[in-house]
C-alpha positions, 0 to 999 in steps of 0.5 A: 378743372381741379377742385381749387377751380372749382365753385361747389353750387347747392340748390335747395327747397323746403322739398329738398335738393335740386341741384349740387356740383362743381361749376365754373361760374354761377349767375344769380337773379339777385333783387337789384340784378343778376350776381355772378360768382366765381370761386374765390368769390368774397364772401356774402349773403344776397336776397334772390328773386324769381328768376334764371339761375344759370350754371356753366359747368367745367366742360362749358355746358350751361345748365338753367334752373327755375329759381324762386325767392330766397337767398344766397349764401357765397363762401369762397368756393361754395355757393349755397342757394336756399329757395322756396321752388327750383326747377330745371329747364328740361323738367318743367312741365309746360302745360302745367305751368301756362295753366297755373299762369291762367290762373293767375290771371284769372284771380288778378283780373277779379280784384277789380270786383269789391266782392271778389276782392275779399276773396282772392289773396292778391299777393299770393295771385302775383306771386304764382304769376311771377312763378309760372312766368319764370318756369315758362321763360326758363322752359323756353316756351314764353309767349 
């Protein structure tokens, strides 16, 4: 694949880049759908979700990346995603992530009790389900 075929895709978090090389085709979990981008994609800034970013690489291995939310910026044959937590696939650490989905669960199955209520940030409970669901179903080990 010659540099003119090639979509140059960065990853980063507040923590630092996870990911940068040329790709094939990137698939973006976008909020109202998966986007996919190919070079010589139009221009444009799209908001991400938590989800599965999947990179299929010149030789036609894909790579998958546990992304959260932010955003993506495509220029033609750039494609820079700016998110607040990424991971790939082989990284994950399972046990991790099933223990922080307990929790999760834990903290949400509590609002139910007014004086808990106070206590427990629903939206960040959620938001860590949301993050430990995705690590899990891109790690392959979704129950």
């Amino acid at each position: 694949m010659s540099g003119a075929d090639a979509l140059h895709v960065e990853i980063v978090t507040p923590e630092g880049e996870v990911y940068s090389d040329d790709v094939h085709m990137v698939v973006l979990p976008g909020v109202e759908g998966e986007l996919g981008v190919l070079v010589r994609h139009q221009p444009l800034v799209t908001l991400l979700a938590v989800g599965e970013t999947r990179l299929e690489r010149p030789d036609g291995t894909r790579e998958r990346v546990a992304t959260g939310i932010g955003y993506a910026q495509v220029l033609f044959d750039r494609v820079l995603v700016v998110v607040d937590h990424a991971e790939h696939a082989g990284k994950i650490d399972v046990e991790r992530a099933q223990q922080a989905r307990r929790r999760a669960e834990e903290r949400l199955q509590s609002r139910g009790d007014p004086g808990a209520k106070a206590e427990v940030d629903l939206y960040r409970a959620e938001q860590s389900l949301k993050r430990a669901e995705n690590r899990l179903r891109v790690s392959g080990h979704a129950h």
